[in-house]
N, C-alpha and C positions, 0 to 999 in steps of 0.2 A: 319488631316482631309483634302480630296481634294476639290481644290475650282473648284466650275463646273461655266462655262459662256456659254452664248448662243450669237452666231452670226447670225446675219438675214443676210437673199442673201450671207452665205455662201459657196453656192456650185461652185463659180468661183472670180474669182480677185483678187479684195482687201480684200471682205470679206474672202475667202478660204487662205487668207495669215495672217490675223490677227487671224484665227483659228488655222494656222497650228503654229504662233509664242504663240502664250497662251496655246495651248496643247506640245510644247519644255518646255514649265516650268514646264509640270506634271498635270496639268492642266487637268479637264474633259473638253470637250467641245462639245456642242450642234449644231450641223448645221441646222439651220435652214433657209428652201427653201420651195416652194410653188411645186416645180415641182420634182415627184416622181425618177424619173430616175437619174437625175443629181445630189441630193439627196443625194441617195443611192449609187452612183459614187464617189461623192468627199468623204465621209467619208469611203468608202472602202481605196481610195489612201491616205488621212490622217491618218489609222489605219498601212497602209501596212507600214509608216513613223514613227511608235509609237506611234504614237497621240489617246490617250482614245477619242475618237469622238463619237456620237450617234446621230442619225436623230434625228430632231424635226419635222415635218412635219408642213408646217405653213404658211400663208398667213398673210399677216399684214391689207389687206380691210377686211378682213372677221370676222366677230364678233365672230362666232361658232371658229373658226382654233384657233383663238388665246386663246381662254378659255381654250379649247385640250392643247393646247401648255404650257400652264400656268400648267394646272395636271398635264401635262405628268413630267415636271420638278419637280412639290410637288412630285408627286410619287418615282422620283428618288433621293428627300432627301433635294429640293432646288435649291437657284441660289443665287452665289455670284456678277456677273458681266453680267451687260447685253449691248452687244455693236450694237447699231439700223444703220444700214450699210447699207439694205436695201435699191436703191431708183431710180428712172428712171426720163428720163429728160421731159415726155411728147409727144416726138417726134414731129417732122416737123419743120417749122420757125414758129418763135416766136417771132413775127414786135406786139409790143401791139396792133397797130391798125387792125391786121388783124388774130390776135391769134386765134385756133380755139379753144373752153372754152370748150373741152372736154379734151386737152393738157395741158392748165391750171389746172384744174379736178381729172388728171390722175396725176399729179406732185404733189398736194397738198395731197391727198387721200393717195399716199406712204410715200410722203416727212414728211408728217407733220402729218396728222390722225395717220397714221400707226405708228408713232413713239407715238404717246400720247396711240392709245387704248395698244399695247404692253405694254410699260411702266406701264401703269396704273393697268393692268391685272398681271404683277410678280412684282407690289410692295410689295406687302403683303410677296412675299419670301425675298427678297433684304432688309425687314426690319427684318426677321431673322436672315442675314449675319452677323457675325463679321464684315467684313470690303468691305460693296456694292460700287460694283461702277456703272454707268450709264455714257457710254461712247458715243456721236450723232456722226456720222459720218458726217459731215457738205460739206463746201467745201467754197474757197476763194472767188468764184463769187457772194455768200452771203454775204457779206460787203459791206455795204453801201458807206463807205468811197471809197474801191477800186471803186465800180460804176460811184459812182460821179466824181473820176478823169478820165474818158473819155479817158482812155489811152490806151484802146486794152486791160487793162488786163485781164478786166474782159468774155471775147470773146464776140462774136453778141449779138445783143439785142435779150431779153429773156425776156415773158412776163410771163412763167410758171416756170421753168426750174429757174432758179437767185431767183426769188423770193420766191419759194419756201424754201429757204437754206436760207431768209433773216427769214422767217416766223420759221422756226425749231430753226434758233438760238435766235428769241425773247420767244419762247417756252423755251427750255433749260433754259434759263436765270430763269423763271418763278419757273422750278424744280427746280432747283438751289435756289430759294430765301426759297421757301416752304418748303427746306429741307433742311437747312441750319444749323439748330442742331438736326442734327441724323447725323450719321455718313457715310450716303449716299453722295459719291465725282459725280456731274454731270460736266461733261464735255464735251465740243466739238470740231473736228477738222478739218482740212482741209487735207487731204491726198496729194495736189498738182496735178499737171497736169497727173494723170497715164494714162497708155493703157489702154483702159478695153471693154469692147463691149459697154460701154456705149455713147463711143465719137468714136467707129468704130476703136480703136487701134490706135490713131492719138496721144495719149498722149507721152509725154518723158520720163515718170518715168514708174517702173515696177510695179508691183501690190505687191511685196515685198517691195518694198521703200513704198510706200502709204501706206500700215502697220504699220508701225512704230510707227507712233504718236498716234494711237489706243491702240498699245500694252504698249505704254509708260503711258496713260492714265487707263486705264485698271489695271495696276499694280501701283497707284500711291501708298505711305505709307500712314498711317491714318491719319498724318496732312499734307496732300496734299491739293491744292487749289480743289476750285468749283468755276464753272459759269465761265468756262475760256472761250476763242475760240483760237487755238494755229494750229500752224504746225508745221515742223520741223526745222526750223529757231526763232521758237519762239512767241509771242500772233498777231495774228491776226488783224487788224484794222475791229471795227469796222464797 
């Protein structure tokens, strides 16, 4: 039996690298983008690589997209793994005092909505799976702990954009408690500082490196942990 997984915002990055590494294992995989052209682009060049790929056509704010999204996959037999990758920083600065709260808005609405209505919408397949997994794509500026240490690491203050990734991973924790005997693995990670259009290609790591710890997630065994927060170095603070 092949296991199919869908990736959100896979038609460029990290997501189109975490799709292009789960479709190497034989893997179907769903790319799922909001935007038609890109789309039907990345999964052409994923198929041209062997990768069983298939649009999903999909918005994560939009109630209707994601119901579509949810058939279209019952239609094709299911979904074993869903990895919610999806997510934008708000845009502009982001001084709390001066945030504009449609930046905050826009951060929370992908970040954190979007991963719950998705989620919520292919549970009912993922509790069909032999062996589901639900993998958040997180990131390290959501830790509290790194925050509080005031060390740069976490880059500029961020009133949308940080907290949002603090709010997805008290989320996941949540899936994680509630689903804690079913054999649904939730997990979360931090991909590390990538290139990506999202920080303007100013990151260190390649959008294949930032994959990794998805696809490691993604394929964990059946007594694999939940409710982690990990990167490639290992869990997360906090």
């Amino acid at each position: 039996m092949t296991t199919t997984a869908l990736v959100t915002g896979a038609n460029k990055g990290i997501g189109y690298e975490i799709a292009a590494g789960l479709g190497r294992l034989g893997w179907a995989v769903g790319v799922g983008a909001r935007d038609d052209a890109r789309r039907e682009d990345a999964v052409a060049r994923l198929r041209a690589d062997g990768v069983d790929a298939f649009e999903v056509p999909l918005d994560v704010t939009d109630d209707a997209s994601v119901a579509a999204a949810a058939a279209l996959l019952e239609e094709r037999g299911g979904l074993d793994v869903l990895v919610n990758n999806a997510g934008v920083t708000g845009g502009g600065e982001q001084l709390p005092s001066t945030v504009d709260m449609d930046a905050v808005r826009a951060a929370v609405e992908v970040n954190v909505w979007g991963v719950i209505r998705l989620t919520n919408a292919v549970l009912p397949l993922l509790r069909r799976s032999p062996s589901p997994r639900i993998v958040n794509v997180s990131s390290g500026v959501g830790s509290l702990t790194r925050q509080a240490a005031d060390d740069g690491s976490t880059g500029p203050l961020s009133a949308a954009y940080s907290p949002s990734k603090t709010y997805l991973n008290a989320v996941t924790l949540q899936y994680a408690k509630e689903l804690k005997d079913t054999p649904i693995l939730v997990n979360m990670m931090c991909p590390g500082f990538v290139a990506t259009d999202l920080n303007g290609h100013r990151g260190t790591r390649t959008p294949a490196e930032g994959a990794q710890s998805a696809i490691r997630l993604a394929t964990l065994p059946d007594d694999g942990p939940t409710g982690t927060y990990s990167d490639d170095d290992g869990p997360v603070p906090w």
